[in-house]
C-alpha positions as CSV (number, residue, x, y, z in Angstrom):
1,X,118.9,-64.8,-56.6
2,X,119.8,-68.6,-57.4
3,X,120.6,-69.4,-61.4
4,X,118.8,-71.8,-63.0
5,X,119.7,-73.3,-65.8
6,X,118.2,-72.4,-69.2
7,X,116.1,-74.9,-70.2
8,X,114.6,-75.6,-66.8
9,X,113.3,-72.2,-67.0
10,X,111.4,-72.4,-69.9
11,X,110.1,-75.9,-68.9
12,X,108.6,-74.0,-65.6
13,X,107.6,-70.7,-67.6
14,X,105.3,-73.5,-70.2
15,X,104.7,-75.4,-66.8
16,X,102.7,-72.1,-65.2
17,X,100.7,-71.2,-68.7
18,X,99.7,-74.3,-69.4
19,X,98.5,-75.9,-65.8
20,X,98.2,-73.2,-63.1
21,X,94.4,-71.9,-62.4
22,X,93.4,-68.3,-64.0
23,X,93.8,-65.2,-62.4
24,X,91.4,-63.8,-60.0
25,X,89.1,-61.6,-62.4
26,X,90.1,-57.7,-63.2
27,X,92.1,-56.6,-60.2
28,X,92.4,-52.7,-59.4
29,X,96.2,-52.0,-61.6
30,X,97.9,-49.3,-59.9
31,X,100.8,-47.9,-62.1
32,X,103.3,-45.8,-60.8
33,X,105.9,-44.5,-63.3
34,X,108.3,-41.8,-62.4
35,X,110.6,-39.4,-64.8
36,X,114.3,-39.6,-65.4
37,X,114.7,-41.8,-62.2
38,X,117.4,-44.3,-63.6
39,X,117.7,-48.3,-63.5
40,X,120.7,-47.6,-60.9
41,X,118.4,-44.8,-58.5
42,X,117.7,-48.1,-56.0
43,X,119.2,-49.2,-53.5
44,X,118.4,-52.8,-54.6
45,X,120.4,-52.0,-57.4
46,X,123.6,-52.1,-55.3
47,X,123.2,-48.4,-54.7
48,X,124.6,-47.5,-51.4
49,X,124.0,-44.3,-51.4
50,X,120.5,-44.0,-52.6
51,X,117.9,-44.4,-49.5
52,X,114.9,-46.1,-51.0
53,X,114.0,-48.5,-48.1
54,X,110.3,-48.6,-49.8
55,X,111.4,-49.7,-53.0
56,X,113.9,-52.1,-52.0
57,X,111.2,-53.9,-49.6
58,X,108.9,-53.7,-52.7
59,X,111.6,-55.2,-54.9
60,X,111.2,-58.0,-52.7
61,X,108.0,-58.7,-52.5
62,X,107.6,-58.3,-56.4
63,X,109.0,-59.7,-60.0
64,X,111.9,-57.7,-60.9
65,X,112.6,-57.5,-64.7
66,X,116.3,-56.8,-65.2
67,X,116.4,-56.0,-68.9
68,X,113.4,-53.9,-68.9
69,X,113.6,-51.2,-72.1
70,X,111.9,-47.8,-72.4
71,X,112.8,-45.4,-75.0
72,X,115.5,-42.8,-74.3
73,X,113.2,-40.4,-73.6
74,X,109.7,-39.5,-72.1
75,X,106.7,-39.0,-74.3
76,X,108.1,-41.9,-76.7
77,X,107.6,-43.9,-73.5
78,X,104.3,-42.6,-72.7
79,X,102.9,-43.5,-76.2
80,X,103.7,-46.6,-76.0
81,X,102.5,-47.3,-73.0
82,X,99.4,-46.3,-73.7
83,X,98.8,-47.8,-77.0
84,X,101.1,-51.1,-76.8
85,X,102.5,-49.4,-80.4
86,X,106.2,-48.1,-80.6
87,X,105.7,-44.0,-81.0
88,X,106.8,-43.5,-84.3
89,X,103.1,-45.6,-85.4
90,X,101.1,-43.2,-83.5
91,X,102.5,-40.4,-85.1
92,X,104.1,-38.8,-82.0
93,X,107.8,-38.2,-83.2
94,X,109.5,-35.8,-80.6
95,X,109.2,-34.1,-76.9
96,X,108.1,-30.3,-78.4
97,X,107.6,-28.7,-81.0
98,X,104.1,-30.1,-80.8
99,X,105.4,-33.3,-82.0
100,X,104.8,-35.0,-79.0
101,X,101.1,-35.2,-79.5
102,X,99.7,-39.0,-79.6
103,X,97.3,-39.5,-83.0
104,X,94.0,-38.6,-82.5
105,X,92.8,-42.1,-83.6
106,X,95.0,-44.0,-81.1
107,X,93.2,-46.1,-78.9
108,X,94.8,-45.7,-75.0
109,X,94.9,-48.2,-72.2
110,X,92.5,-46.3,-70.4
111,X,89.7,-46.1,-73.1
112,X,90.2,-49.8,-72.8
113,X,89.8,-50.5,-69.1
114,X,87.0,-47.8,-68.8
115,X,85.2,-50.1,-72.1
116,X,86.0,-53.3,-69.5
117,X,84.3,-51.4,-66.3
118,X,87.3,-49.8,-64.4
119,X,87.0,-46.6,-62.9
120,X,90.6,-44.5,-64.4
121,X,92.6,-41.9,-62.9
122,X,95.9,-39.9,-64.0
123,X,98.1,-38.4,-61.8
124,X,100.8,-36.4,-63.0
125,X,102.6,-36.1,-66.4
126,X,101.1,-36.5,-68.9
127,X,103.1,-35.4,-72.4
128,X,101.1,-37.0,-75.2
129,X,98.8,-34.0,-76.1
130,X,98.3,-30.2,-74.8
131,X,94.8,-29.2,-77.0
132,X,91.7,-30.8,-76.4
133,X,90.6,-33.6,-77.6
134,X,94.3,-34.5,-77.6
135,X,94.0,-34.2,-73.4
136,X,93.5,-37.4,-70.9
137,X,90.4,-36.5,-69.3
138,X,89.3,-36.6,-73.3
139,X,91.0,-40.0,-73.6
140,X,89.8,-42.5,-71.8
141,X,90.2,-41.2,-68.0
142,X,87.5,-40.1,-65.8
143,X,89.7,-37.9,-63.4
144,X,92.8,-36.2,-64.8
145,X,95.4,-34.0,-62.0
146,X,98.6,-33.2,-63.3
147,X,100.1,-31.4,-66.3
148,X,100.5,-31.8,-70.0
149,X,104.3,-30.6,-70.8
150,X,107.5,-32.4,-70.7
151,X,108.6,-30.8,-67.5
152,X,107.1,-27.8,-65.0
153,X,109.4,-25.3,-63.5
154,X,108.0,-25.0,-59.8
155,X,107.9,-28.2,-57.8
156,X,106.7,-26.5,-54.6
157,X,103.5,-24.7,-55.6
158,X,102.9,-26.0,-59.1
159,X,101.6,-23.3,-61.1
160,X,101.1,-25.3,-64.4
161,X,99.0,-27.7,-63.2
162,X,95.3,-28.3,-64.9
163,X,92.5,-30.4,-63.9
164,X,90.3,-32.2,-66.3
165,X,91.0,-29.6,-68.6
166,X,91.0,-26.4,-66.2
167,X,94.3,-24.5,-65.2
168,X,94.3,-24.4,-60.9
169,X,96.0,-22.9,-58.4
170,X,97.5,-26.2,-56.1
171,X,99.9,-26.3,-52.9
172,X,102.2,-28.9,-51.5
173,X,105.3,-30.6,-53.4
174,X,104.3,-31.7,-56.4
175,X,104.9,-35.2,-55.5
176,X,102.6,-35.4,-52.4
177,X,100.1,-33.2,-54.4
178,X,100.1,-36.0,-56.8
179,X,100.2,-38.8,-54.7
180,X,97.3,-37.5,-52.5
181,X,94.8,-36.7,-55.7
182,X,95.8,-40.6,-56.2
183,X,94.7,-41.7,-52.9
184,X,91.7,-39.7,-53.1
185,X,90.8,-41.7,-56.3
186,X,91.5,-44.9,-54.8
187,X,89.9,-44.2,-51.8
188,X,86.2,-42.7,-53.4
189,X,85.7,-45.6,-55.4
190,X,82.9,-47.7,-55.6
191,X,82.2,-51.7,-56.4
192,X,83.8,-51.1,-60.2
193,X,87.9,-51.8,-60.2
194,X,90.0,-49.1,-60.8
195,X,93.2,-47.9,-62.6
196,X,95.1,-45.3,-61.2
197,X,98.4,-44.4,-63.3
198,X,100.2,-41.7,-60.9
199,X,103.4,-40.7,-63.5
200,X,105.1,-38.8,-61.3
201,X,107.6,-35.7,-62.8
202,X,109.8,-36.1,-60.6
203,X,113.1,-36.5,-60.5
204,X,113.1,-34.7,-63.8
205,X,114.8,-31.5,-63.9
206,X,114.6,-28.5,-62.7
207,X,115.9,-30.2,-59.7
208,X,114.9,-28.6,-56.7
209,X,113.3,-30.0,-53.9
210,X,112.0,-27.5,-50.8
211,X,112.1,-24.3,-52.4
212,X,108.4,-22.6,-50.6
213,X,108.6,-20.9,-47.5
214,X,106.9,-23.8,-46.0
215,X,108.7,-26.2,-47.8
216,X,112.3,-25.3,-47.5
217,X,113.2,-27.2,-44.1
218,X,112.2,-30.4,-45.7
219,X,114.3,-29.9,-48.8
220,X,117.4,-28.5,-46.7
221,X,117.5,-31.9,-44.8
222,X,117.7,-34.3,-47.4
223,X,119.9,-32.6,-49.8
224,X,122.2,-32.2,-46.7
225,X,122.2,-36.1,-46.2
226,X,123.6,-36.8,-49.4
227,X,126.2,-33.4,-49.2
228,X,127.1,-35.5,-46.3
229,X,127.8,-38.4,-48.2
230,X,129.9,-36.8,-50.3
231,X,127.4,-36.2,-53.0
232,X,127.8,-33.2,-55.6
233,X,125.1,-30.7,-55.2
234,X,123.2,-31.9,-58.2
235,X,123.5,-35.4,-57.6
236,X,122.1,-34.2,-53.8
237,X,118.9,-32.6,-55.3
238,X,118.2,-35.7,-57.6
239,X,118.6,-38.0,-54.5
240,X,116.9,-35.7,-52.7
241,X,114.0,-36.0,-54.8
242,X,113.7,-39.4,-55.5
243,X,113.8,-40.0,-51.1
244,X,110.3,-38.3,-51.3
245,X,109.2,-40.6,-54.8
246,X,110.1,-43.2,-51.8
247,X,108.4,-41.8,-49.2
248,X,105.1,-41.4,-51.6
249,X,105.5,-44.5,-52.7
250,X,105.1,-46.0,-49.1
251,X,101.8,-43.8,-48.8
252,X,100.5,-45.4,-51.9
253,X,101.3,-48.8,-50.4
254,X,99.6,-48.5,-46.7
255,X,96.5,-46.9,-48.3
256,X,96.1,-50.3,-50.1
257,X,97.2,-52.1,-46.9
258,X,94.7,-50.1,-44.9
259,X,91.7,-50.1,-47.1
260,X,92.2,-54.5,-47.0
261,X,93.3,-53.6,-51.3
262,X,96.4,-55.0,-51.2
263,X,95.6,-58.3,-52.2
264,X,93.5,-57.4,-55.5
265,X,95.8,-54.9,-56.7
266,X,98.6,-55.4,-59.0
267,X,101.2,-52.5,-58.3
268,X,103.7,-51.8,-61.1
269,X,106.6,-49.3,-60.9
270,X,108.9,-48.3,-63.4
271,X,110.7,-45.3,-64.7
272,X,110.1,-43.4,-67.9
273,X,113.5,-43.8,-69.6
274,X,117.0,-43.6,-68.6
275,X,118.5,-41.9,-65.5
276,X,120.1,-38.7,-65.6
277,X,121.9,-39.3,-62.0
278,X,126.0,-39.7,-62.7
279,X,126.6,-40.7,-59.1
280,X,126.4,-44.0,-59.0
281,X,125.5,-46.2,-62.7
282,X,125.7,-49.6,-62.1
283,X,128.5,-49.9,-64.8
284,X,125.9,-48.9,-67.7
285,X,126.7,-47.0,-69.9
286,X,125.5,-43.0,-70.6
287,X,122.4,-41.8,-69.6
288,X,118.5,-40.6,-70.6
289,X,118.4,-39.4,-74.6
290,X,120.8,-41.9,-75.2
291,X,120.6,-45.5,-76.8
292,X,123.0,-46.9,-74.8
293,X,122.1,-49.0,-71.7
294,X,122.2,-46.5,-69.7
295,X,119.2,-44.3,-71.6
296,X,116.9,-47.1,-72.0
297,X,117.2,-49.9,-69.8
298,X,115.0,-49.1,-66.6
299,X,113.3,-50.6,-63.3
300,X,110.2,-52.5,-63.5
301,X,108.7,-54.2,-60.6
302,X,105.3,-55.9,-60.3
303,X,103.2,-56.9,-57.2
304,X,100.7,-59.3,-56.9
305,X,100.2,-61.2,-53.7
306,X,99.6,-64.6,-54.0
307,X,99.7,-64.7,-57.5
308,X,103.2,-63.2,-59.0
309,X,106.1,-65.0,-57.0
310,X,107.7,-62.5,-54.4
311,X,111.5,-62.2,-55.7
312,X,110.9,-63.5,-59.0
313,X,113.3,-62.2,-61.9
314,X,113.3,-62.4,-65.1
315,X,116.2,-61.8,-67.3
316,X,114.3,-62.0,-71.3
317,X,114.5,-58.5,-72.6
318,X,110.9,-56.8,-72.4
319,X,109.5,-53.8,-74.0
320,X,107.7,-51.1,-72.6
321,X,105.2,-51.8,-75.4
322,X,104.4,-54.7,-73.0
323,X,102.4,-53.1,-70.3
324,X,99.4,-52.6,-72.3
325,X,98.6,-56.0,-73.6
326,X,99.7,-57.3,-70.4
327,X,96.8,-54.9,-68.7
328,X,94.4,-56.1,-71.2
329,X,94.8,-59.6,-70.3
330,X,95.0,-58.9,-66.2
331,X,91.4,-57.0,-66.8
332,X,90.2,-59.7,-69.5
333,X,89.8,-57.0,-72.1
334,X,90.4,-57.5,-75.7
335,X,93.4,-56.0,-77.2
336,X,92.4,-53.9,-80.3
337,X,92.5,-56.1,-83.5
338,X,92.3,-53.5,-86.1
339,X,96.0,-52.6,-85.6
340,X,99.3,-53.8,-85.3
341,X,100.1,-53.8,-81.2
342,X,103.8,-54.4,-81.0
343,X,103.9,-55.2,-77.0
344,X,103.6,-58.9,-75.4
345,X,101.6,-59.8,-72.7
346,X,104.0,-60.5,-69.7
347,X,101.6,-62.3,-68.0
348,X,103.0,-65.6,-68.5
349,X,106.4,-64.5,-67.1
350,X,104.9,-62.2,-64.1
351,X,103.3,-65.9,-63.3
352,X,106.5,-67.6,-63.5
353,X,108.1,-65.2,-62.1
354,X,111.2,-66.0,-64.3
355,X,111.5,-66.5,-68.0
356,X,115.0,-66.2,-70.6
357,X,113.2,-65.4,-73.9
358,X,110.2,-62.9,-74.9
359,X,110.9,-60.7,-77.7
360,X,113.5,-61.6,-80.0
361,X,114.4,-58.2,-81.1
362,X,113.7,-54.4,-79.2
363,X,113.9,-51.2,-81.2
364,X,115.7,-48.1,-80.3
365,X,115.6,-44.4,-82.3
366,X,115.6,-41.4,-81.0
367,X,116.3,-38.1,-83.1
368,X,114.5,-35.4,-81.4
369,X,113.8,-34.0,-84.8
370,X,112.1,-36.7,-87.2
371,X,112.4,-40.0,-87.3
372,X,115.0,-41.5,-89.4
373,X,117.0,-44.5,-89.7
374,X,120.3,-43.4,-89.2
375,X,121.0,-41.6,-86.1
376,X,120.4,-42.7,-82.9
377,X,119.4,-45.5,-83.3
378,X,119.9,-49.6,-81.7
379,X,118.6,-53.0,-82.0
380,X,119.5,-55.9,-79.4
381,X,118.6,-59.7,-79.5
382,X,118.7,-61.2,-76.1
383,X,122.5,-61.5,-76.0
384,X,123.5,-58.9,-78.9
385,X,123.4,-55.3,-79.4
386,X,124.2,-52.8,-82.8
387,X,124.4,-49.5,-81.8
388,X,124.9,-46.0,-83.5
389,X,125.1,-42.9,-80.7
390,X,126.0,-40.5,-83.7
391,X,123.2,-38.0,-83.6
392,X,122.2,-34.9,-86.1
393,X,124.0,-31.0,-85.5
394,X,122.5,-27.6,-85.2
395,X,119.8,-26.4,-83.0
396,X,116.6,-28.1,-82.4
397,X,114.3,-25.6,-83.3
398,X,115.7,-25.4,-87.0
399,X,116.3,-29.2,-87.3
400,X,112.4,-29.4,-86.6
401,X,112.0,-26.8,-89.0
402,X,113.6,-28.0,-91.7
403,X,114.5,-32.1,-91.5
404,X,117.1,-31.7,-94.4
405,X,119.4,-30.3,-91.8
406,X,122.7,-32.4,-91.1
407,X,121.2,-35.3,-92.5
408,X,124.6,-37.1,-93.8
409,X,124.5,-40.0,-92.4
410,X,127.1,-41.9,-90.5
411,X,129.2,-44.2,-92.1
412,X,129.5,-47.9,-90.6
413,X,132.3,-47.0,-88.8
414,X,130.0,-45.3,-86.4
415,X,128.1,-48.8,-85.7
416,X,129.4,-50.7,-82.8
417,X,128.1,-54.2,-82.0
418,X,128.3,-55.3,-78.2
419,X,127.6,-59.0,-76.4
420,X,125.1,-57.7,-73.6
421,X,125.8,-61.1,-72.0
422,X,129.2,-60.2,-71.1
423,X,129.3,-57.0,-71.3
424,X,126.5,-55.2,-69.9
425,X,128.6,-51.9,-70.0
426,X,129.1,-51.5,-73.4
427,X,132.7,-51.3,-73.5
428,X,133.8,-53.5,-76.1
429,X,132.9,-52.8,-79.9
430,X,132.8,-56.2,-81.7
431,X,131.3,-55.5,-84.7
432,X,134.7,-55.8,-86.7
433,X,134.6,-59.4,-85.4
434,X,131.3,-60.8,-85.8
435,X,130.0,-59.1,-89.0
436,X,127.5,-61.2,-90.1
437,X,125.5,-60.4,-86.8
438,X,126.0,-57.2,-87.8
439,X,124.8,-57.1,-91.1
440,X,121.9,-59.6,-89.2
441,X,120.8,-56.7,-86.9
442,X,120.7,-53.8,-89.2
443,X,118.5,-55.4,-91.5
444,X,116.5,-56.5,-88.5
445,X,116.2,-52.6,-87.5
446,X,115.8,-51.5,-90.9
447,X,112.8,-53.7,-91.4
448,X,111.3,-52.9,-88.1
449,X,111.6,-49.2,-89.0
450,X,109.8,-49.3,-92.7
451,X,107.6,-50.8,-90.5
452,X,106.5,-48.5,-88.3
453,X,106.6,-45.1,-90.3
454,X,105.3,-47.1,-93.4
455,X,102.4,-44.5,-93.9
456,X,102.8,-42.5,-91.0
457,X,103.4,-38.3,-91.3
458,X,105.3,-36.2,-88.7
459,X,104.6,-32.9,-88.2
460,X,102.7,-31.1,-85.3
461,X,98.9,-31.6,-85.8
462,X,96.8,-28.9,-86.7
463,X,96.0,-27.0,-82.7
464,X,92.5,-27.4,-82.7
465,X,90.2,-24.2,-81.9
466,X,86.8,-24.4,-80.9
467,X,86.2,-27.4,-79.0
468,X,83.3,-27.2,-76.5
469,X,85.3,-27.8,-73.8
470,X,88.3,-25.5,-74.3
471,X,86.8,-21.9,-75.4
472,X,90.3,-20.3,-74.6
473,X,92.8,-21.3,-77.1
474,X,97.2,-20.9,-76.2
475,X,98.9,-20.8,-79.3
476,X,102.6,-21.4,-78.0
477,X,105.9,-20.1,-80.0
478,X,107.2,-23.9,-80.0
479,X,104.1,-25.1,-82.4
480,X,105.6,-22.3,-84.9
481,X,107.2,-22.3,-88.3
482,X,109.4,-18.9,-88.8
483,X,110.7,-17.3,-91.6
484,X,113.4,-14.1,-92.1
485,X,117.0,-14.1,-90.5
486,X,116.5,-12.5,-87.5
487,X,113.7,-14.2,-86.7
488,X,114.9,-16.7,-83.5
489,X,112.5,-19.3,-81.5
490,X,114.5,-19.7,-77.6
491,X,113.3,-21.8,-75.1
492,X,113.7,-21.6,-71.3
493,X,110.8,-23.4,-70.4
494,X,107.7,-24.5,-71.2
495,X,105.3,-21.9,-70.9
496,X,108.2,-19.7,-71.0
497,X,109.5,-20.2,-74.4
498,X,110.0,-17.1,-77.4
499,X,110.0,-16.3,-80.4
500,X,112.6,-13.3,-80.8
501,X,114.2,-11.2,-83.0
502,X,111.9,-9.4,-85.0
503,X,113.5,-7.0,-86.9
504,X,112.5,-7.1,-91.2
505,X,109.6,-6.1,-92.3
506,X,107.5,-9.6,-93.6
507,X,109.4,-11.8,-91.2
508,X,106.9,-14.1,-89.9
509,X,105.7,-17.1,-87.9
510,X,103.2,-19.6,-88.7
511,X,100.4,-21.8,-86.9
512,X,98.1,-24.5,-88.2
513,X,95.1,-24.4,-87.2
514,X,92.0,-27.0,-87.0
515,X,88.9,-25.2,-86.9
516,X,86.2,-27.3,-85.7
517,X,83.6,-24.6,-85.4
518,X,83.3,-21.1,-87.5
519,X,83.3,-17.6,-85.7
520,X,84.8,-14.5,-84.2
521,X,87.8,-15.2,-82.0
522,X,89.1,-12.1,-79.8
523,X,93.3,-12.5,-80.3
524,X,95.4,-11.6,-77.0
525,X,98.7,-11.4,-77.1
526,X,101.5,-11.9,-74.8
527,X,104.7,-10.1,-75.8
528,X,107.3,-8.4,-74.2
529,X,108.7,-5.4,-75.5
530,X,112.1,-3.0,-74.6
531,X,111.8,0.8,-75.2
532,X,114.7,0.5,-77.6
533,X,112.4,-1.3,-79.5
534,X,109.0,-1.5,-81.4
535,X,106.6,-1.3,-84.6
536,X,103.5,-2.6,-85.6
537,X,103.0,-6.4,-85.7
538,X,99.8,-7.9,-88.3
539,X,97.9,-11.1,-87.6
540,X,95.7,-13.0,-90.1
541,X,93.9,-15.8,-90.8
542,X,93.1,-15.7,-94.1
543,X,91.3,-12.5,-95.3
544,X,90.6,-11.7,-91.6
545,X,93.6,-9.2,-90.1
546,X,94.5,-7.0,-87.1
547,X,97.4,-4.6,-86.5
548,X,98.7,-3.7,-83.7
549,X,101.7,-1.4,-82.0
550,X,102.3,-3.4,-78.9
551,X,103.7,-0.7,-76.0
552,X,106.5,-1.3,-74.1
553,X,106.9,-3.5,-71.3
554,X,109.3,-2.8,-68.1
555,X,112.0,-4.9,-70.3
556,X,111.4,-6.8,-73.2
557,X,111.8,-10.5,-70.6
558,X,109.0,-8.8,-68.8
559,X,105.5,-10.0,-70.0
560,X,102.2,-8.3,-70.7
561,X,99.2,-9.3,-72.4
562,X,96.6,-7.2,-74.1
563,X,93.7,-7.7,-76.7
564,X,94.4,-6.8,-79.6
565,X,91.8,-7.5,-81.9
566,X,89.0,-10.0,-83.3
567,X,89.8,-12.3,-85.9
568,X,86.5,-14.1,-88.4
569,X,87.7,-17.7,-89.1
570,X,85.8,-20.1,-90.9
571,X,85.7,-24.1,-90.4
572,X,88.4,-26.3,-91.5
573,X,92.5,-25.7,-91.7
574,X,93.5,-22.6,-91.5
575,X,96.7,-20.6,-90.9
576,X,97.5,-18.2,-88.1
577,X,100.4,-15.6,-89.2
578,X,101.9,-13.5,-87.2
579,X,104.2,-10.7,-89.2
580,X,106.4,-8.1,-89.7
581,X,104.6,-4.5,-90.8
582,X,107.5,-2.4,-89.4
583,X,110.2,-2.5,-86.7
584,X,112.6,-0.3,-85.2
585,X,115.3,-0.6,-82.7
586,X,116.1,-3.5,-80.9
587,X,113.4,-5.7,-82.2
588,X,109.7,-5.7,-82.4
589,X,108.6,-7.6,-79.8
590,X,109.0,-10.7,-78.3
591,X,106.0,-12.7,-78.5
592,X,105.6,-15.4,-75.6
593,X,102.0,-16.2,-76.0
594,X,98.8,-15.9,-78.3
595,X,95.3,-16.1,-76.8
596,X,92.0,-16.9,-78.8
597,X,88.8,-16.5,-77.1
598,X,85.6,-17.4,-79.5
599,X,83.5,-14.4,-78.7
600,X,80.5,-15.2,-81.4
601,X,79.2,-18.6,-83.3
C-alpha cells in the first residue's frame, strides 16, 4: 500500500472526524476471533504456503491494523475484550487454576449491546468463567454454543460442549459445528440488530483435524497438501486447521451476502494472541505466551461496506482493549462511566482507514501464576519497546499454590530495549544505548501496573453451589489447594486433570466454596483406583462428613464414579476438604472429579 507522509495522515484522520456524516445507526457486529492462529497464518501476510484465499480477499476489502496487540495468551484476551479493561482489573489473573474467571461485577460487551437492543450470540470458546453465574448465557448473551475451558480434546465430535448452560452431545468438526449454530443465529433474527461473536478454538492444540470415521477423508487431504509442501507434520495439522477457519469463514460471509446483510454488518476478525505455527513467522520474533512480537502482535481486519475504506491500513499501535469502546460507539451505546475502560474507540481510524498515533503506550504481563511486575512483562511506545522474557521456575500448579515461589527477580540485565521501527524482529537490544528511554518505559509500565492491581485480589473465586440454574455442581482438581508431600495435582486436560498421590494419612485438598442457598448435597465422586492401592478417603464441609473406601477401578487412569454420601451445608463460604483417613499401597485414589447434587432445601 502507498506511504504517506506523517503529517498528511493525521490531517485526513481529523479531516474524517470532524466533517464526514455519522454512521448509519447500530449495524449487526459480527466478530469472529480465532485461537492461537498467528499474525503470520495469512497468506496476505506474505505467507506462501498458507491457503487462506477468503481471508486474503477479506483483507482487501477491509482495514488492516498492522500493529494490532492481544495479550500473550487467551483468556487475558477475552477479558479484555469484553470489558475494554486490561485482565489484571477484572480480577482474572491466569488460564486455570480457576483464575481465569472474569469478576462477577464486570460489565461485558454483550450486557451492553443487549441494554442498546441487539439480539447476542456466542459461538465457541469462551474461558472467562466455568460456574454459573460466571457463564455467557448468564452474561449478557441470549444464546450461548460452545465450551468454557481453555482448550477441548476432541475436534471431531466435541464431547465438552454445553449449551446455555446444559452439557450436549454435538456432531460435525467443531469448526462447522460452530459456524453453523452462528448462521442459525443470524439467520432467526428478527427487526432488532444482532451481535454474533463466533471465537473459534481452533487452531489451538490438540491439533488434529479429521479424526471421526466420517471425518477422516477431509482431514487426510489437507494435511497431505501441506506434507506436500514440505511442511512438518505439526505445522501440516495447524495449516490444516486454519484451511477450514477459511473455509468457515467464507460461509459466514455468503450468508450475509445472501440474506442482502452485507451492507449493515461490520465483520471483524482477529486472533486471540500469538501464533503457535513455526513455519513461516514473518521475521517476528517467538510465539503465543511470549511478550515478544511474535506472542502478542495479531491480525485484525474490519469490514464495513461503504463506510470503512476497502484496503485501508493503519500502522498506530492498538489495543485489544479497543474493541469494546469501539462497539459501543458503532451501536451508539454508552460506555460504562463508573469505571476506568482502558480501550479507545477505533472508530475514527476504521473511518480513515489509516492513522500513525492512538495509544501512546500498550501493556504486556504475563506470568501464568500471579500478576507481578517483574517477569514477563513489556511496554512499547509507537516506535520503542522494553522487554523482559525472563519468566518464574517450578511447576505451575505449586507456583499457583504458593506465589512466593522463584520470585527473585531479574536483574536489569535481563531488560532489552528494541526500535520497533527498524526492527520489527526484535533482534537488536539497545537498551545499553538509549537509557534514558529505558528508564522512561519502565516507569511508564510500573505506573500502568500499580494501576491496574491497585485494589484488586487474585485467587480463584469461591465455586458457587446452588444457583437455580446449575443443580449439579463439578468441583475440578485444578480449583484445589493441596497439602502433604505426596500429594501431586497433574494435568492432561481439562476435564481430565488429577490430583494424585495420596499416600499419608491427613494429606488433603481444599475447595472454596460460595453457598448461595443452604441444604443437603448428595457428594459423587470420580476417582480412579489400582488394586495395589486403597483406604478410606473423608469429606467435610464443616461439621458435616462422609467416609468412604472407594473400590478399585480396572487401573487407577480408568474412571468410576459413585455416590458416596450426603453432605448438610449451610449459606455463605464454606470449605470442601477432601482427606487422608488411611492409605495403603500404591496410593489412595486418584480423584478426577467431585459431584454435588442439592437433594433437599
Amino acid at each position: 500500500m502507498r506511504r504517506l507522509p506523517l503529517c498528511l495522515l493525521i490531517i485526513l484522520c481529523q479531516s474524517v472526524t470532524a466533517d464526514s456524516p455519522p454512521l448509519p445507526a447500530q449495524p449487526n457486529i459480527l466478530f469472529v476471533l480465532t485461537d492461537d492462529q498467528g499474525w503470520w497464518d495469512l497468506g496476505m501476510r506474505g505467507n506462501k504456503d498458507i491457503e487462506t484465499p477468503v481471508l486474503d480477499q477479506f483483507a482487501e476489502e477491509s482495514v488492516d491494523f498492522t500493529r494490532y496487540y492481544a495479550a500473550p495468551v487467551c483468556a487475558p484476551t477475552r477479558a479484555g475484550l469484553m470489558t475494554g479493561r486490561y485482565c489484571f482489573r477484572t480480577g482474572l489473573y491466569n488460564t486455570r487454576f480457576g483464575g481465569d474467571t472474569l469478576g462477577i461485577n464486570e460489565i461485558t460487551i454483550a450486557q451492553v449491546l443487549k441494554q442498546a437492543g441487539y439480539r447476542t450470540g456466542c459461538f465457541g470458546k469462551w474461558h472467562l468463567g466455568k460456574y454459573a453465574p460466571y457463564q455467557p448465557h448468564l452474561r449478557g448473551f441470549d444464546e450461548f454454543l460452545g465450551h468454557y475451558h481453555g482448550h477441548i480434546d476432541e475436534y471431531d465430535y466435541p464431547d465438552q460442549i454445553v449449551h446455555n448452560g446444559k452439557p450436549v452431545e454435538a456432531r460435525r468438526y467443531v469448526t462447522d459445528l460452530f459456524t453453523d449454530a452462528a448462521i442459525e443465529f443470524i439467520e432467526a433474527g428478527d427487526d432488532r440488530p444482532w451481535f454474533c461473536y463466533v471465537p473459534l478454538n481452533a487452531p489451538h492444540s490438540p491439533w488434529v483435524v479429521g479424526t471421526s470415521h466420517d471425518g477422516q477423508a477431509r482431514g487426510d487431504v489437507l494435511i497431505a497438501k501441506y506434507l506436500k509442501k514440505g511442511l512438518a507434520l505439526r505445522e501440516a495439522r495447524i495449516y490444516a486447521m486454519i484451511d477450514i477457519i477459511d473455509e468457515n469463514m467464507g460461509r459466514l460471509l455468503e450468508t450475509l451476502r445472501q440474506d442482502k446483510l452485507a451492507e449493515n454488518t461490520v465483520v471483524i476478525f482477529m486472533t486471540d494472541n500469538g501464533g503457535v505455527s513455526r513455519h513461516y513467522k514473518a521475521g517476528l520474533r517467538s510465539n503465543k505466551g511470549s511478550i515478544y512480537e511474535g506472542g502478542v502482535r495479531v491480525p485484525l481486519l474490519v469490514r464495513w461496506p461503504k463506510q470503512f475504506p476497502a484496503g485501508g491500513e493503519v500502522a498506530a499501535q492498538c489495543s485489544h482493549v479497543d474493541l469494546f469502546p469501539t462497539f459501543c460507539e458503532l451501536a451508539g451505546a454508552a460506555v460504562p462511566d463508573d469505571r476506568k475502560i482502558d480501550g479507545k474507540s477505533l472508530v475514527p481510524l476504521l473511518r480513515a482507514g489509516m492513522g500513525a498515533r492512538h495509544h501512546d503506550y500498550v501493556y504486556h504481563a504475563w506470568d501464568r501464576y500471579f500478576p507481578n511486575p517483574d517477569f514477563r512483562w513489556a511496554v512499547s511506545d509507537q516506535r520503542w519497546k522494553l522487554a523482559c522474557q525472563v519468566a518464574r521456575t517450578g511447576s505451575a500448579a505449586r507456583v499457583s499454590a504458593d506465589p512466593q515461589i522463584s520470585s527473585n527477580k531479574p536483574s536489569r540485565s535481563k531488560w532489552q530495549l528494541f526500535d520497533l521501527q527498524n526492527d520489527p524482529g526484535e533482534k537488536t537490544n539497545l537498551a545499553k544505548a538509549h537509557p534514558k528511554t529505558v528508564d522512561r518505559l519502565r516507569v511508564e509500565f510500573l505506573r500502568w501496573f500499580e494501576d491496574v492491581t491497585d485494589g484488586v485480589t487474585y485467587q480463584p473465586v469461591p465455586i458457587p453451589i446452588g444457583h437455580p440454574s446449575e443443580p449439579v455442581v463439578e468441583i475440578q482438581p485444578s480449583w484445589a489447594k493441596w497439602q502433604g508431600k505426596n500429594i501431586e495435582y497433574v494435568f492432561r486436560g481439562y476435564d481430565w486433570d488429577t490430583i494424585e498421590g495420596w499416600k499419608d494419612k491427613g494429606e488433603a485438598a481444599t475447595w472454596n466454596l460460595d453457598v448461595l442457598s443452604p441444604g443437603t448435597w448428595e457428594v459423587e465422586l470420580s476417582y480412579g483406583r489400582s488394586a495395589r492401592g486403597g483406604g478410606t478417603l473423608r469429606l467435610s464441609v464443616g461439621d458435616s462428613v462422609v467416609e468412604c473406601s472407594p473400590p478399585p477401578t480396572p487401573t487407577a487412569d480408568v474412571f468410576e464414579r459413585t455416590v458416596i454420601g450426603r453432605l448438610a451445608i449451610d449459606k455463605g463460604e464454606a470449605i470442601l476438604k477432601a482427606e487422608v483417613v488411611s492409605a495403603h499401597g500404591t496410593e489412595l485414589i486418584r480423584l478426577n472429579r467431585l459431584f454435588l447434587r442439592r437433594i433437599e432445601p
